[in-house]
N, C-alpha and C positions, 0 to 999 in steps of 0.2 A: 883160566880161560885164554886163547889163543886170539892173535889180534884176529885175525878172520873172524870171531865171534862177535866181537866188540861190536862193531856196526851195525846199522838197519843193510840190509841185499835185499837187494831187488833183480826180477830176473832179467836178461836182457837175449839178444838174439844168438850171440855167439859163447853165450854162459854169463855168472852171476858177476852182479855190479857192486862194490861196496861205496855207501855214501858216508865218507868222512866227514867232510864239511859241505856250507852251502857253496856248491861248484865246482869241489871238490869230489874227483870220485877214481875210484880204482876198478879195472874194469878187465875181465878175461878177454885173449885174443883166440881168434881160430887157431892159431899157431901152439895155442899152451903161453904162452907168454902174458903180460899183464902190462897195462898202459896206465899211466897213472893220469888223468885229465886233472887239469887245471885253468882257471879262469883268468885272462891275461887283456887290460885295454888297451887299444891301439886305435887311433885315430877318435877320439872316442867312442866307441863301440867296443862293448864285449866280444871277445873270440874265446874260443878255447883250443889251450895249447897241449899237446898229449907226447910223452915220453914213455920209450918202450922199457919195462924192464923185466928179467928173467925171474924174477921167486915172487911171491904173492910177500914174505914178511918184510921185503927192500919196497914193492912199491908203499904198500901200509907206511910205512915209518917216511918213506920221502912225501909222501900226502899230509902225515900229519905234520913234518916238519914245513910245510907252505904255510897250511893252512895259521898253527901258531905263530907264524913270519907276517901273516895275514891279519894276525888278529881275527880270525875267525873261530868261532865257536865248534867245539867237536861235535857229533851226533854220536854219542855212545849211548849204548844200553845201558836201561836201570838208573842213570844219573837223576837227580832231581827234578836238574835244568835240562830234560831233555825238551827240545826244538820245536818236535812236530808234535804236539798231542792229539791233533785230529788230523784223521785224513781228509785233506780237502780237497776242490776241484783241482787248486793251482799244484798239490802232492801228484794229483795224479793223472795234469797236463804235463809233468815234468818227466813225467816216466813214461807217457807214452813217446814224447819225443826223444827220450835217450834209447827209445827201443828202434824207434824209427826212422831217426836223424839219417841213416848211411843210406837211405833208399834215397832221401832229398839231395836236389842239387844246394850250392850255397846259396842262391836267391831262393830257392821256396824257404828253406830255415828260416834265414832274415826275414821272410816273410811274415811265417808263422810267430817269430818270435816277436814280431813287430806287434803283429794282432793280440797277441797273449798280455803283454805287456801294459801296450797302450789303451786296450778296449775292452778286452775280457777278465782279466784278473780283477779288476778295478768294480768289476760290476759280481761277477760269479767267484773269481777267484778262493776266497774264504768260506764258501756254504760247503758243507761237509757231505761227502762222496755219499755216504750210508745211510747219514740222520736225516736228510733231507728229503720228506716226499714227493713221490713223480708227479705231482700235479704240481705243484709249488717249483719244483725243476722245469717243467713244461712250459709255466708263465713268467718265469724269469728269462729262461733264453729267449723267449718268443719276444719279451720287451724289448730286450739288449737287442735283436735283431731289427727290429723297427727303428728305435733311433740310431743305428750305425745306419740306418738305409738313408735315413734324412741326409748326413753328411755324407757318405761314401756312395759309391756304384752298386747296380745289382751285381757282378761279378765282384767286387770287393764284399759284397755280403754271402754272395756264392763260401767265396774260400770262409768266412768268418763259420759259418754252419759246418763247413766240411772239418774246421780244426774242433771247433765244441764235440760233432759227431763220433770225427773220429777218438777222441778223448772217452767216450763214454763209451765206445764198441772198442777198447781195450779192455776197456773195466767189466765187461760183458766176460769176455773172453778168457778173462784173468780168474771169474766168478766171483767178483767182490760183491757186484749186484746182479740181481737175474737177468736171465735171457726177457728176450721182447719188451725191453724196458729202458729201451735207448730214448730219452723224454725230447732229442732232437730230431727226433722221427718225425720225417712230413709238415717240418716249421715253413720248411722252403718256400713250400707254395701257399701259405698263408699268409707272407707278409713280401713277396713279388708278384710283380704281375706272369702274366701268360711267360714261358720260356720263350719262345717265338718272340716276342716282344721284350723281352729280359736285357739284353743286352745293346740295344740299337741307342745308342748315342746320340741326343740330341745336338745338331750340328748349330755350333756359335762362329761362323765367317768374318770375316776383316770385312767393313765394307773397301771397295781397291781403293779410295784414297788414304784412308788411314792402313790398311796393307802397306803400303808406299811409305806413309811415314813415319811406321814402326821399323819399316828396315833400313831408310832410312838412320832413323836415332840408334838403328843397332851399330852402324856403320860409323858414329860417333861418340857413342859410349862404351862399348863392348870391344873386347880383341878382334883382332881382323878376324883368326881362326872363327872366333864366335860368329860374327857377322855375319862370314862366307855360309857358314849352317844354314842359321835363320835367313838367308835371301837362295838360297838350294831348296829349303822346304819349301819356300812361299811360291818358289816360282817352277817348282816337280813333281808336288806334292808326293813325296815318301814320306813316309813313316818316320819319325824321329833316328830310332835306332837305323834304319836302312840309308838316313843322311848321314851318321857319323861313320856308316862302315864304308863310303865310298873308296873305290880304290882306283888308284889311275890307270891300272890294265883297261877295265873297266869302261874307262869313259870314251867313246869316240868322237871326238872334236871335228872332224870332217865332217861327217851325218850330222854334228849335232845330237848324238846320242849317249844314252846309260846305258846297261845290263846292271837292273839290278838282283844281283844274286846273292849278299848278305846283310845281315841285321848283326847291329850287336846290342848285349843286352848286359846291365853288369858286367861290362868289360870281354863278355864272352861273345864268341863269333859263331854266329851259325846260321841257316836258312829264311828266307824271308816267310813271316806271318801266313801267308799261304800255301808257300811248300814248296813253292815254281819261283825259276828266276822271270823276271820282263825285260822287253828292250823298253823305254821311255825316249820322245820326243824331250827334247830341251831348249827353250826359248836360245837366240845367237847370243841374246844379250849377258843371260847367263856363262854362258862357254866362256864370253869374254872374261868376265869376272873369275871363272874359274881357273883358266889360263894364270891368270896373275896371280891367282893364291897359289895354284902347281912352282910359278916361278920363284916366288917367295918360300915354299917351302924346300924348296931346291938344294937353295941357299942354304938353308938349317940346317940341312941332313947332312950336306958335304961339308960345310965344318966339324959336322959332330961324324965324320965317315959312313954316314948309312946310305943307304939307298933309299929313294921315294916309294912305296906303296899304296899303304891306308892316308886318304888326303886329310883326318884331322885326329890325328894321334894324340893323343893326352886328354882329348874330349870326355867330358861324362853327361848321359842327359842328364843329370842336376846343374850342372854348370848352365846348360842350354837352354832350360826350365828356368833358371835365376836370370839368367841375361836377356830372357825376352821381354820378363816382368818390368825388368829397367829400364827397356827400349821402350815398351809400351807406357811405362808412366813418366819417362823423357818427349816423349811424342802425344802426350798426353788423353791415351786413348786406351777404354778400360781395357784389362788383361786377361789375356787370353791362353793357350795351352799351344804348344808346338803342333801339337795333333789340329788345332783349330787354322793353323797357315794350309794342311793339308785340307780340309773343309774346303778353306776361302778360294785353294786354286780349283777344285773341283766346280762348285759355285759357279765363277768367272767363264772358266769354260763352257758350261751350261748355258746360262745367261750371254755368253757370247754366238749361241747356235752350234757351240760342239754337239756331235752326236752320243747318247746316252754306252754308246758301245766305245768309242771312241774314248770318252771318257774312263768306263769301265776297264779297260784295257792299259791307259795309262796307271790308276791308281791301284790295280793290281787283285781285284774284288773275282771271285770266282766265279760269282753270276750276274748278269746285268741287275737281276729284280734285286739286289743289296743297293747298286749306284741306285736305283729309280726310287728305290722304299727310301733311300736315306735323302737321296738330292731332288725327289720329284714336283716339289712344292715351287723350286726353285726354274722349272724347265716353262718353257714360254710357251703361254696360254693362246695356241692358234683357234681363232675361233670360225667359222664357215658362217660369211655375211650373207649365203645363199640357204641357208637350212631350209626354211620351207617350201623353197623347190626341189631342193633334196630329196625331202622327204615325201610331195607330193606326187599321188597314184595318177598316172597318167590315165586321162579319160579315155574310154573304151569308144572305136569308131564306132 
């Protein structure tokens, strides 16, 4: 028997996969060539590392030589100790994302592999693909979606259905199980509300003094770089990712102004959440501040020869996310989300007589009735102390 035989293959887009070990796998190129994948941690996080090689019996032999380096277990046919005796969900979550993976960017993967991991293995992972009835498949995902809803978001429960669905409309396709028997069918709107209402985020605002003295404490526990963030969002309101992409082409210190035209997001740069750049008013107070962190990173760059650009280079929103937490339980005021500095300056504005357009325009919303459905609780109740002469019909002569 030839090593190509030895393994479990599975098919994949570009031709067959061989699965030598767990994470281990050898895999056809479009080219005719064969990449041998292998599982590698760095920073802690699993990646996978892929080496190109020309014969199918060089990559075989370099895969199994990892995997024994690994100490991991072979997946050979006929052996006793074979691995998988059943196919399960988590068999054949694995395979739909080795067929799918090169469609995704690397944040959806991490994504998905976050949910697979953390939420759904744990619960469905192990019930077997074939034995398991579609009714008893129906009211297990249906549970699992209910209490992810409690802790997570309706869009975090969005994606948690779309990865279950799509895992079973492989197996559809594959014909493991029949057509029209995808048991994630139509979970969606059983256990969310309305879509129109699905996503609308209930706004948690800083009241302004404790605004004040979260950024404050930021400005004494945190790096300047971080501060400078957290006292940009509170007092611009962008979007987390649209504060760390500032760039100082960008800013107009004269006017007092941004153009904000990028977001980054995992490190990657691209267009703002709506699709349009804005120009944004900015407090003077701010510019000041800003001026001084420009001067200070000045300094950085030309010792290290660079040039000034992006204004907080090294930044990650987790870094941003951990240091407000600090700030806010240094200033001792419960904690809040960066997205929630964006609320508070919306809020403030309102509540100070900005106008609903005006507002809408600064935080970058496509249509007014988004700022009025999310802020209108907040907008000042003008009441008419003359209503019933208003309203009264004037007597006929």
């Amino acid at each position: 028997m030839s090593k190509e035989d030895v393994y479990p293959v599975i098919q994949g887009t570009t031709g067959p996969i061989w699965k030598i070990a767990k994470g281990v796998r050898v895999r056809k190129s479009v080219d005719g060539t064969f990449e041998v994948e292998v599982p590698e941690t760095k920073n802690g996080k699993t990646i996978r590392r892929r080496r190109r090689v020309q014969t199918l019996d060089r990559a075989i032999n370099a895969a199994e030589l990892f995997a024994l380096k690994s100490k991991l277990e072979l997946y050979r046919k006929g052996e006793d100790k074979e691995p998988q005796k059943m196919y399960t969900f988590e068999n054949a979550a694995e395979r739909w994302f080795e067929i799918n993976e090169h469609n995704w960017s690397d944040s959806t993967q991490e994504r998905y592999r976050g949910l697979l991991r953390q939420h759904i293995y744990p619960v469905i992972g192990g019930m077997p693909i074939i034995d398991t009835p579609h009714a008893e498949w129906r009211e297990k995902i249906k549970i699992m979606l209910v209490e992810f809803r409690k802790i997570q978001s309706p869009k975090s429960a969005e994606v948690m259905h779309a990865v279950v669905s799509g895992v079973f409309t492989e197996e559809i396709d594959s014909g493991r199980i029949p057509s029209r028997m995808n048991p994630a069918h139509g979970l969606l709107k059983r256990v969310l509300p309305p879509k129109k209402r699905r996503n609308i985020s209930k706004p948690d605002p800083f009241a302004p003094e404790d605004r004040d003295s979260v950024v404050e404490a930021a400005w004494k526990e945190c790096r300047k770089d971080v501060a400078m963030v957290v006292e940009a969002l509170a007092f611009s309101g962008m979007r987390l990712g649209e504060g760390l992409a500032m760039h100082i082409e960008k800013l107009d210190i004269k006017n007092c102004q941004y153009d904000v035209s990028e977001k980054v997001r995992h490190g990657k740069y691209g267009p703002p959440k709506s699709g349009e750049e804005r120009l944004i008013d900015l407090p003077e107070s701010l510019i000041i501040k800003l001026q001084a962190h420009i001067r200070r990173l000045k300094e950085k760059m030309f010792a290290e020869g660079k040039p000034v650009g992006y204004l907080f280079p090294g930044l990650t929103e987790g870094i941003v996310q951990r240091s407000l937490k600090r700030a806010c339980l240094a200033a001792r005021v419960r904690s809040r989300t960066p997205h929630d500095l964006r609320h508070t300056y919306a809020v403030t504005l309102i509540m100070a007589g900005e106008s609903p357009e005006y507002v809408r325009k600064q935080l970058g919303h496509s249509s007014i009735s988004i700022t009025v459905d999310t802020y209108g609780k907040w907008m000042p109740n003008v009441k008419n102390r003359n209503l019933d002469e208003s309203l009264r019909t004037k007597e006929r002569s």
